[in-house]
Backbone as a ProteinNet text record, in pm:
[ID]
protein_1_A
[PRIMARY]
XXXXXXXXXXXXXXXXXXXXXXXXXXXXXXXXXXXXXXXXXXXXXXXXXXXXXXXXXXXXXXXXXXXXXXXXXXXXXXXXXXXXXXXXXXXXXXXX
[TERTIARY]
14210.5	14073.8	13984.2	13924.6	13794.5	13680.9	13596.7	13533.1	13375.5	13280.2	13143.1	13131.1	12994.2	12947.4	12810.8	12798.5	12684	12755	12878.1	12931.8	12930.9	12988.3	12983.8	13122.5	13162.3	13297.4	13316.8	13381.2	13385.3	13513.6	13476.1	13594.8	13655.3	13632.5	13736.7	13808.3	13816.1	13884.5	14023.2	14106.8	14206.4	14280.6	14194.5	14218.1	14147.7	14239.6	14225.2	14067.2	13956	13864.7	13897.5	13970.4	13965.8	14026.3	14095.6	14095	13937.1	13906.8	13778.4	13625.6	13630.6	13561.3	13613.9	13746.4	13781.5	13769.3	13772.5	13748.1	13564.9	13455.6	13335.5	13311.6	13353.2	13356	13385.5	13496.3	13563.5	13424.9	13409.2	13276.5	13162.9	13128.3	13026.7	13052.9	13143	13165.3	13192.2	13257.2	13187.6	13093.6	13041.2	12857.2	12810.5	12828.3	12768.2	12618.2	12731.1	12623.1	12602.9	12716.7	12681.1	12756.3	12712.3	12731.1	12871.3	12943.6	13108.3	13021.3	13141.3	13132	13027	12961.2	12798.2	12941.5	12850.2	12929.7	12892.5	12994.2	12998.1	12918.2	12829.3	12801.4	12914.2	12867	12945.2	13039.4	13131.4	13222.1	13126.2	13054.2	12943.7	12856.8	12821.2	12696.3	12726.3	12908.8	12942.9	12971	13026.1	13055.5	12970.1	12836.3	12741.1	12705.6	12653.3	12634.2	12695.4	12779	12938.8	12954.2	12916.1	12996.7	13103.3	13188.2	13314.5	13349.8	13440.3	13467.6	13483.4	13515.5	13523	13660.4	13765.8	13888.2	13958.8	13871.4	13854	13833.2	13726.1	13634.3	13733.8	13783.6	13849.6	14020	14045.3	14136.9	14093.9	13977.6	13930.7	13931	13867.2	13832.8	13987.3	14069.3	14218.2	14244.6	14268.8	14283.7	14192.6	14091.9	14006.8	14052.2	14096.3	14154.5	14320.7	14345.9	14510.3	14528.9	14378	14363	14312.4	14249.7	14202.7	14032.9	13987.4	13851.2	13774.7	13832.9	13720.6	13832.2	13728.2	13834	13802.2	13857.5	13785.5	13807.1	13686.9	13752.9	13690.9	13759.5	13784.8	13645.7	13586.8	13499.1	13350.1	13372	13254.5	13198.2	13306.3	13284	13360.5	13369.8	13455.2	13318.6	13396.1	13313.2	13396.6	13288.2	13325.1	13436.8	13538.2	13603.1	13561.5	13590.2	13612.4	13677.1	13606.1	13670.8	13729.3	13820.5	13909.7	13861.6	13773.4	13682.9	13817	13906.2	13993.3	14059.4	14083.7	14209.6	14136.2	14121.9	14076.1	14176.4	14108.6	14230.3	14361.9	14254.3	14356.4	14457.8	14414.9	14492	14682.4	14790.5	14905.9	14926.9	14999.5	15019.8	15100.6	15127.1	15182.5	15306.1	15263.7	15336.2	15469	15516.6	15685.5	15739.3
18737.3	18741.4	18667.7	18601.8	18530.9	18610.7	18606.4	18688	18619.7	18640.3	18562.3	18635.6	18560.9	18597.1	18691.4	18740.2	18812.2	18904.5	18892.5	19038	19172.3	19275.4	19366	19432.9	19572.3	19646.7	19712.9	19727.4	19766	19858.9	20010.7	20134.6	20131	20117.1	20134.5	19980.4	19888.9	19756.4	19772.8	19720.2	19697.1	19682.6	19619	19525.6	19649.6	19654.6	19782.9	19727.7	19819	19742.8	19674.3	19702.3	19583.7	19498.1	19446.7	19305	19233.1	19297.8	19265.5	19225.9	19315.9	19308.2	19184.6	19153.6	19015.1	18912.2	18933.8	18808	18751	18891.3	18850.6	18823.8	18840.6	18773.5	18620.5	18625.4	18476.7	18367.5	18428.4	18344.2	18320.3	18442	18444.1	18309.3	18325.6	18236.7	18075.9	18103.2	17942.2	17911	17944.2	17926.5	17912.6	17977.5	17934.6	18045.7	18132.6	18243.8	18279	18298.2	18265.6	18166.1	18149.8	17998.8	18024.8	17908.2	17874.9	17903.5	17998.1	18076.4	18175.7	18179.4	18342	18467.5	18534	18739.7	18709.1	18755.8	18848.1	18984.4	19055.8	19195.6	19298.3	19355.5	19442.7	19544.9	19610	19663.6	19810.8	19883.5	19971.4	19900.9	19783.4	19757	19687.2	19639.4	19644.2	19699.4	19851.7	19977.1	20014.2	20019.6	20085.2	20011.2	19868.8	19783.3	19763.4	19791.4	19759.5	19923.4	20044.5	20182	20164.6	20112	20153.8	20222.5	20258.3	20349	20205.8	20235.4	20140.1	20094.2	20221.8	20121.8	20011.5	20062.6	19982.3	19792.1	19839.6	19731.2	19648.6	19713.8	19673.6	19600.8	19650.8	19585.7	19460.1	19423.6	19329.2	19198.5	19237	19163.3	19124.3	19155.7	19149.2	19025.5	19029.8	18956.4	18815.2	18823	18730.1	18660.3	18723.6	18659.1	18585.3	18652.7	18636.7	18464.8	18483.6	18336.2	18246	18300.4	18190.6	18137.2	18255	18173.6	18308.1	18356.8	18493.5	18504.5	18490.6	18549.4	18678.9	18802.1	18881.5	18882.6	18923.1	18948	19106.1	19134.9	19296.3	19313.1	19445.1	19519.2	19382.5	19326.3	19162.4	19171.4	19146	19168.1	19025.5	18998.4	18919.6	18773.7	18670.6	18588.6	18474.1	18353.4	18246.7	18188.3	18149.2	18038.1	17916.9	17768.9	17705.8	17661.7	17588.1	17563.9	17488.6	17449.2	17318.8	17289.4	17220.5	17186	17096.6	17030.5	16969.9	17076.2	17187.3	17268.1	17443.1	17508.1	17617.7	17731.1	17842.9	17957.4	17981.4	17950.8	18024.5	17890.8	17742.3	17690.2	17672.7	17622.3	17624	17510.8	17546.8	17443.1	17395.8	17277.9	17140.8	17065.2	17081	16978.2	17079	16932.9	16983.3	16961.7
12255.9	12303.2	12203.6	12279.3	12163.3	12163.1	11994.4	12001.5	11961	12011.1	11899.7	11804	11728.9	11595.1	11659.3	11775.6	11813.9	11889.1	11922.1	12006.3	11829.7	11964.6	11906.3	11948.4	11821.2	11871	11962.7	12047.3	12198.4	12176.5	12157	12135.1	12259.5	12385	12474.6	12525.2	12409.9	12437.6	12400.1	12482.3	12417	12307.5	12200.6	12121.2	11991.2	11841.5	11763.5	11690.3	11691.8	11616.3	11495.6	11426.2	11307.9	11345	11457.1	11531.7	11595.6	11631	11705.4	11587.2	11492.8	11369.1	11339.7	11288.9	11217.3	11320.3	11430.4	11533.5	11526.7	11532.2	11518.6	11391.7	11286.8	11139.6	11145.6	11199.4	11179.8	11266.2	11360.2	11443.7	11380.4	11291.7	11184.4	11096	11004.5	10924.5	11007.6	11097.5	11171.3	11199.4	11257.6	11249.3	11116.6	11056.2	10887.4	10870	10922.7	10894.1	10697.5	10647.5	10540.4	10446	10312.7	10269.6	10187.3	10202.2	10119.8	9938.9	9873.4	9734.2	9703.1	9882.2	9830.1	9914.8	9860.5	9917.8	10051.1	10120.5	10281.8	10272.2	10361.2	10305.1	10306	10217.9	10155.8	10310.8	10238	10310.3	10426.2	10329.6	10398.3	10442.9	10448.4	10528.4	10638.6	10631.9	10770	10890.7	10792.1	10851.2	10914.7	10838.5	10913.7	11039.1	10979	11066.3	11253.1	11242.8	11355.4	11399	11311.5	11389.8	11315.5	11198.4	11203.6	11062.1	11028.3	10917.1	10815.1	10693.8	10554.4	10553.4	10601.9	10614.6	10723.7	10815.7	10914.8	10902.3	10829	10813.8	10666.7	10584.1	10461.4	10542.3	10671	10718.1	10804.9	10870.6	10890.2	10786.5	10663.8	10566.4	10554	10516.5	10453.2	10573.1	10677.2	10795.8	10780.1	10701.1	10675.3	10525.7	10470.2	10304.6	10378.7	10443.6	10446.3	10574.2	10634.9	10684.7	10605.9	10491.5	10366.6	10426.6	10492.3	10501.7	10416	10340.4	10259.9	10130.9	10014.5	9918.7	9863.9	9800.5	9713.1	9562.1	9487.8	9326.2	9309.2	9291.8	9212	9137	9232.3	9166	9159	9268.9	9267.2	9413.1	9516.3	9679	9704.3	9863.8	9913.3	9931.8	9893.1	9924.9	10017.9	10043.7	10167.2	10132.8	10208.7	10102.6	10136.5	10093.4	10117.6	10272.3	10360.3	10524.8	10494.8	10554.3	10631.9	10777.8	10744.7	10882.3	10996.7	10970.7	11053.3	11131.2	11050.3	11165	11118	11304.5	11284.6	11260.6	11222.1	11151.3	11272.1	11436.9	11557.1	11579.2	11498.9	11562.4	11513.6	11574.6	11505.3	11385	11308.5	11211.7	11255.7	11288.7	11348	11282.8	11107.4	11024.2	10998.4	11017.9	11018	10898.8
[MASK]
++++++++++++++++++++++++++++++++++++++++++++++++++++++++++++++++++++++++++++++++++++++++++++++++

């Protein structure tokens, strides 16, 4: 399912909210909601933000480091990474 950077978590979707959280994140950060090497907000102000609990939301983020568009440093918060504007996170890697 594709998700925007203006939807919201939908509890009776299919899909587990911290899929749906990392899908409207990932839209966020395409749009350029916020800037490559500033903080994402924090883990509670997404929680609150969205309805969802902190681990919830801490499994979203992870889903977002592990595609390489968010990094975190310990005890700092998660910030932008660097894009690869040529190829998006959903698309397949090609090179053989």
């Amino acid at each position: 399912m594709t998700y925007g950077p203006d939807d919201l978590v939908e509890r009776d979707a299919p899909e587990a909210p911290f899929v749906q959280l990392a899908g409207i994140l990932r839209a966020r950060l395409r749009r350029g909601d916020w800037k490559t090497n500033r903080a994402i907000p924090s883990e509670n102000v997404l929680a609150d933000h969205y309805g969802l609990s902190r681990p919830t939301v801490r499994r979203a983020i992870a889903a977002l480091v592990e595609d390489g568009m968010v990094y975190a440093i310990p005890g700092r918060g998660t910030y932008v990474a660097e894009q690869n504007p040529e190829k998006s996170s959903n698309e397949p890697d090609t090179a053989l």
